[in-house]
C-alpha positions in Angstrom: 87.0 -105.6 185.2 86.3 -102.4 187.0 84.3 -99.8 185.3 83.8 -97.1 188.1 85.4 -93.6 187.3 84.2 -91.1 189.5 85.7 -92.3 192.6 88.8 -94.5 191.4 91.7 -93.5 190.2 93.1 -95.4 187.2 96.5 -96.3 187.2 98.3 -96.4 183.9 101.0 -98.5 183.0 104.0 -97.0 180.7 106.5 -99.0 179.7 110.1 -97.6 178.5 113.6 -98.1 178.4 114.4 -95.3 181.1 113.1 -92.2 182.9 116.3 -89.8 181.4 115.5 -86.2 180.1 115.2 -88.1 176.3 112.0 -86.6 173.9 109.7 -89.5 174.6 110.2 -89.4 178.4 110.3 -85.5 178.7 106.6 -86.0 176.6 105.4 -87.7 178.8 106.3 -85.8 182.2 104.3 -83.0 180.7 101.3 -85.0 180.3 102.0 -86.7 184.0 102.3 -83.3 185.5 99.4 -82.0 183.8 96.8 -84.6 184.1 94.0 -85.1 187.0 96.2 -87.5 188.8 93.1 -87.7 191.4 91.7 -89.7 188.8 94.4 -91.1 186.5 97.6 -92.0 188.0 100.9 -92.7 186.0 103.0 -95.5 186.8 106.0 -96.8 185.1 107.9 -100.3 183.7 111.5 -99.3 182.9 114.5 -101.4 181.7 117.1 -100.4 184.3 117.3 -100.5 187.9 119.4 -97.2 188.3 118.1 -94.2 189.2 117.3 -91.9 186.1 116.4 -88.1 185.9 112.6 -88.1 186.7 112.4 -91.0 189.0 112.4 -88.3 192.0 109.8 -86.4 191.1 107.7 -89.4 189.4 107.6 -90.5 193.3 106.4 -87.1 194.5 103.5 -87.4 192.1 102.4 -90.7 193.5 103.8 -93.1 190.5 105.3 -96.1 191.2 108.1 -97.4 189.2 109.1 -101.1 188.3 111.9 -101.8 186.8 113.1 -105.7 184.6 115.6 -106.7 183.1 116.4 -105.6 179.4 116.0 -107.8 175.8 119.0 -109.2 175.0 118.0 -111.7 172.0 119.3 -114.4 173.7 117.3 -114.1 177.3 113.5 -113.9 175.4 112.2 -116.8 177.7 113.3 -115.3 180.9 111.8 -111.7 179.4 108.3 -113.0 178.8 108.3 -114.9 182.1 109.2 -111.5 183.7 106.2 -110.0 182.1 104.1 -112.6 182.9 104.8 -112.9 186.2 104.4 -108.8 186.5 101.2 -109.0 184.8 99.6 -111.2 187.2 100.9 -110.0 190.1 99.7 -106.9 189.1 96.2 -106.9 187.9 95.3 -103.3 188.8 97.0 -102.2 185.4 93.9 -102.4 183.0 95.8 -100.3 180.4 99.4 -100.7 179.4 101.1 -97.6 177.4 104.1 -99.3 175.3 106.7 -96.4 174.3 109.5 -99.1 174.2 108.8 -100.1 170.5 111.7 -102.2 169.7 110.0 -105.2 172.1 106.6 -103.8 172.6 105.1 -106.6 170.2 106.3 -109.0 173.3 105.1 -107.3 176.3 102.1 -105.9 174.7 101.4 -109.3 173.4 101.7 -110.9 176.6 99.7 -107.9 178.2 96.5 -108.6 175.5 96.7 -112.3 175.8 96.2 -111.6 179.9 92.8 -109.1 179.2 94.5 -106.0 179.4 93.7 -102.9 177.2 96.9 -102.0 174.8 98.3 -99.5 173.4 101.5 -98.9 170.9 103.1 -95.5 171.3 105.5 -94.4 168.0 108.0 -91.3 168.6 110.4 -92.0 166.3 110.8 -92.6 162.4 114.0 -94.8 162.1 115.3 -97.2 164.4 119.1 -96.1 163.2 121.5 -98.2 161.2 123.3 -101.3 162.0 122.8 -105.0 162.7 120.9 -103.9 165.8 118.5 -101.7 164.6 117.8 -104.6 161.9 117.0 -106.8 164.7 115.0 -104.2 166.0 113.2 -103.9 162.8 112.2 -107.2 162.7 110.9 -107.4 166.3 108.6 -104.7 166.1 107.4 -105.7 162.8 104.1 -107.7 164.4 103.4 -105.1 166.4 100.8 -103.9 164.1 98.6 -106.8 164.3 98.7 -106.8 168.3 97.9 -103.5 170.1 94.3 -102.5 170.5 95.3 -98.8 169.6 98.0 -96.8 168.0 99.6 -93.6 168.8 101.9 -91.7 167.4 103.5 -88.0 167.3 103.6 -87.6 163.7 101.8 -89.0 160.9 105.4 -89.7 159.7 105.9 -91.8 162.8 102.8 -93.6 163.0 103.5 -95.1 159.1 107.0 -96.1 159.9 106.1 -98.0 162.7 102.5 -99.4 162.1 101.9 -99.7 158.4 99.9 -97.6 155.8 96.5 -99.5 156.8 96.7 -98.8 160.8 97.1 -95.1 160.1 94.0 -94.9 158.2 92.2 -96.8 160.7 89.8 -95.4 163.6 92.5 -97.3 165.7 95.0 -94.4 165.0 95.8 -91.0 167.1 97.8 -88.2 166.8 99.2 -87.4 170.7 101.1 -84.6 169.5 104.4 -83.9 171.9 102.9 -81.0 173.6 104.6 -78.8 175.8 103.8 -76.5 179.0 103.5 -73.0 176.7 103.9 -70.7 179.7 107.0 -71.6 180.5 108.3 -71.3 177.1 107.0 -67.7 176.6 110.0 -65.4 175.9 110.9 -63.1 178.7 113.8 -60.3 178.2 114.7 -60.6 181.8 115.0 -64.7 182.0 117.4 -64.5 178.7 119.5 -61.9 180.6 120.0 -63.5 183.7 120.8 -66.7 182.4 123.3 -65.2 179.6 125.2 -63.7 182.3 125.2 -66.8 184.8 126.6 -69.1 181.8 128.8 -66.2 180.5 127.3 -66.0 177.4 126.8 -62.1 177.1 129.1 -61.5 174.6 128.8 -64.2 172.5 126.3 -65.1 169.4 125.3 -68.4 171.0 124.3 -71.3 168.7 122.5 -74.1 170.7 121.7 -77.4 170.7 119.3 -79.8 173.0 119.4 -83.6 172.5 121.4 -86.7 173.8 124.8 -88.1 172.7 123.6 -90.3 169.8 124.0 -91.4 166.3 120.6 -89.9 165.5 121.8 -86.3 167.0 124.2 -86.2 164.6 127.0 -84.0 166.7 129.8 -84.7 164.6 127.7 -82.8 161.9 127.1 -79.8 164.3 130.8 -79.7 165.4 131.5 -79.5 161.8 129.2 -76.8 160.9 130.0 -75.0 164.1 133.7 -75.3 163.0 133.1 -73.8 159.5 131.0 -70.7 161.3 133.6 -69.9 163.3 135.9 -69.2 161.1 134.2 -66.7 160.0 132.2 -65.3 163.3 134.8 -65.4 166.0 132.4 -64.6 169.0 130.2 -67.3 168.7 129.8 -70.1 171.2 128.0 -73.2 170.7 126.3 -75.3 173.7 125.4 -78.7 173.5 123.3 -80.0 176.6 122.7 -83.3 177.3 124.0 -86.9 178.0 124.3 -90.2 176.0 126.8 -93.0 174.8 128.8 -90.7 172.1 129.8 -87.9 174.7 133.1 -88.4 175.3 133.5 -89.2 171.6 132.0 -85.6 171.0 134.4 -83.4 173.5 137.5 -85.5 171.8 136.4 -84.4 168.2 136.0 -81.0 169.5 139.4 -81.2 171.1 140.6 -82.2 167.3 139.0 -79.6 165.6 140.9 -77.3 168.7 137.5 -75.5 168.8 136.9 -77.1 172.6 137.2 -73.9 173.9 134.1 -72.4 172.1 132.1 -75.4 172.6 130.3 -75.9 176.3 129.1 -78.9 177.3 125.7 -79.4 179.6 124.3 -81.8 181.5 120.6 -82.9 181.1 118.9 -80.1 183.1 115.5 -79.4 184.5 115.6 -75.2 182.7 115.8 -76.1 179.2 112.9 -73.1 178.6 116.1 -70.6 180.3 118.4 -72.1 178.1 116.0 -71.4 175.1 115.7 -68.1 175.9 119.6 -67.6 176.8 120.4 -68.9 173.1 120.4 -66.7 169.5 119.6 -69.6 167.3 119.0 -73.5 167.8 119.9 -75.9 165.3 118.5 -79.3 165.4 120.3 -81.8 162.1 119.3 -85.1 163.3 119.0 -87.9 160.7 116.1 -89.1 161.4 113.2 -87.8 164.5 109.8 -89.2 165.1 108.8 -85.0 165.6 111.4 -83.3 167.9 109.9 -82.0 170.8 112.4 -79.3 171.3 112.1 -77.9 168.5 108.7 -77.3 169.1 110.1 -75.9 172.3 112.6 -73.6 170.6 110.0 -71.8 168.5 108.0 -71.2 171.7 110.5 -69.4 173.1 111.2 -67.2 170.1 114.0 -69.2 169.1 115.1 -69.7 165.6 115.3 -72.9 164.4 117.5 -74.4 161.4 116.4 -78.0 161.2 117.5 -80.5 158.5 115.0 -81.9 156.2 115.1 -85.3 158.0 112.5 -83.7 160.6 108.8 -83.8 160.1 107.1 -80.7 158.8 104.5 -81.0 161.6 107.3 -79.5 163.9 106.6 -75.9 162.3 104.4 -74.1 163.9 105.6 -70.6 163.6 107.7 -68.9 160.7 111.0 -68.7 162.6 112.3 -72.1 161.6 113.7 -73.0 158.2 114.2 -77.4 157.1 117.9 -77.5 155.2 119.4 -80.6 153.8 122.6 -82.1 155.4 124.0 -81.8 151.7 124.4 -78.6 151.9 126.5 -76.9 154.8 127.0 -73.4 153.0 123.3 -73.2 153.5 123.6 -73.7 157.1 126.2 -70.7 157.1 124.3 -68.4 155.6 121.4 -69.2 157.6 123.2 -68.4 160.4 124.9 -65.3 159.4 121.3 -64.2 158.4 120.3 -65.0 162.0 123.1 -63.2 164.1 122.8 -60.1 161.8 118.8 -60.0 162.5 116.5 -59.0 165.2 114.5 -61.7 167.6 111.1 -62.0 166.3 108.9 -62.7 169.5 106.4 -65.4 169.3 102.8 -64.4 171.0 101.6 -67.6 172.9 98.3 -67.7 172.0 99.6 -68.1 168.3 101.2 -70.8 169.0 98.5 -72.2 171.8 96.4 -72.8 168.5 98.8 -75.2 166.7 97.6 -77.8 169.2 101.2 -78.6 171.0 100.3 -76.8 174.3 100.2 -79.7 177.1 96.4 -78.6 178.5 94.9 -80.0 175.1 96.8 -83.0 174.7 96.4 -83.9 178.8 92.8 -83.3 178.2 92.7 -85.9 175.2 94.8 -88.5 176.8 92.2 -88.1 179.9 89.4 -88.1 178.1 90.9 -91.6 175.8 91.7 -93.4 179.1 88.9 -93.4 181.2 86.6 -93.9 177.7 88.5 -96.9 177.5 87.2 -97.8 181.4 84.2 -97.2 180.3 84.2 -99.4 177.4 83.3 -96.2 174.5 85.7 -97.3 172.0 
């Protein structure tokens, strides 16, 4: 196995589902974009052969991307033959990143049992509800007794997935989902010109970032958006994004005849402009392994209303407040107390020192890869 640094570049291998504008991937391009890729190169293992949101600019980088075929329960022969036969046509990936938890303790087993350095990447807290995600559940069970080293955005998220006794091991990081601070600094100027592009100028405009999923929780937005309105008729609410459960989303919203107050977004490249552009972002998932834009929302001097399902470690500023599901007339008055107050702007260096800005987290994950090259842990 190689152990030269200075004048090789490592490529690393990260397997997913897709390369869509989802929290995990979005993570990720951050770090891409921000580490020396003179010396550590990115390359992706994806589950679809269609062309997804970042496989353009992946390529302008210099990444490769590979793509199988997906788990289906009853295809697991031809799925570890396809990673086998990847892995050894392709011995130049020394390291393989596993973000695709649900079958990471195949592919990751496969990967280790080949020589190859592995590591298990948590971003979430819940794999949902359903037969599926109780099949999921059971899959990913052994992955805690196969990776080489465990990652996860949360403490929260790391537990759920790995186990009480992996957390508390020197096996165990926190990557936190950093983000690219500079481009999330409020600007008066941004927030105008994008309020009057989308025609939001006269409007107290509640927004939402995530995709069309059970996790989400839309229907819970659209209801809560429903009860404001009936009291604060110039409101708008934006919900950008794609997934499974869109269509299903604009037909409630044509129920609830409030589809002309709700706009609809596809997954974008300026979500820092939309931040700005919006008056409050509310984030009620049922379950998150962080929530990356929420970390993005309070960087750009956003207020926040998030449920309690969220992780604490996701506030890093005052301007965000957890609220229980429960309780909807909480989430009104919240609200109301945020259209009737005055943007509090967030200084970047206060929130450089929480440890989410990408520079630190790049530097890490550098600093952990080419350690591992050098055999140091």
């Amino acid at each position: 196995m190689s152990m030269v640094v200075d004048n090789l570049q490592i490529r690393i291998l990260h397997v997913l589902g897709s390369l869509d504008r989802g929290g995990a991937e979005t993570m990720i391009m951050n770090l891409y974009r921000n580490i020396d890729r003179s010396k550590v190169q990115f390359d992706f293992l994806i589950h679809t052969d269609r062309e997804c949101d970042y496989n353009e600019e992946i390529r302008s980088m210099g990444g490769k991307i590979y793509s199988l075929k997906r788990f289906k329960g009853y295809n697991l022969c031809q799925y570890i033959k396809q990673f086998k036969d990847f892995f050894i046509k392709h011995p130049e990936y020394e390291i393989i990143h596993g973000h695709m938890r649900s079958t990471a303790s195949i592919y990751l087993k496969i990967a280790k049992s080949m020589g190859r350095y592995t590591i298990a990447h948590s971003h979430n807290t819940s794999s949902g509800n359903g037969i599926s995600a109780l099949g999921k559940n059971l899959i990913q069970l052994p992955l805690r007794y196969i990776a080489d080293y465990y990652f996860a955005c949360s403490i929260e998220a790391g537990e759920w997935l790995f186990g009480k006794k992996i957390i508390k091991s020197d096996k165990f990081y926190i990557l936190k989902n950093a983000i690219d601070m500079g481009a999330f600094v409020f600007n008066q100027n941004i927030r105008d010109l994008k309020r009057k592009e989308l025609g939001f100028e006269d409007f107290f405009i509640i927004g939402n970032v995530g995709r069309f999923h059970e996790q989400k929780n839309h229907y819970f937005t659209l209801n809560l958006f429903n009860e404001f309105l009936k009291e604060e008729l110039n409101s708008k609410l934006v919900l950008v994004g794609e997934g499974e459960l869109k269509s299903e989303i604009k037909k409630y919203a044509d129920e609830l005849e409030i589809n002309d107050k709700v706009i609809f977004l596809d997954s974008r490249s300026d979500i820092n402009e939309l931040m700005m552009s919006f008056d409050v972002f509310i984030f009620p998932s049922k379950y998150e392994g962080l929530g990356i834009v929420a970390i993005e929302a309070q960087s750009s001097s956003l207020p926040t209303l998030c449920s309690d399902n969220v992780p604490r470690e996701v506030k890093i500023t005052d301007i965000i407040r957890f609220i229980s599901l429960d309780d909807m007339s909480k989430w009104i008055k919240e609200l109301k107390k945020i259209k009737n107050s005055k943007r509090k702007i967030i200084k970047k260096e206060d929130v450089v020192k929480t440890g989410y800005d990408i520079k630190s987290s790049s530097a890490f994950l550098f600093k952990f890869y080419v350690n591992i090259y050098k055999n140091k842990f």
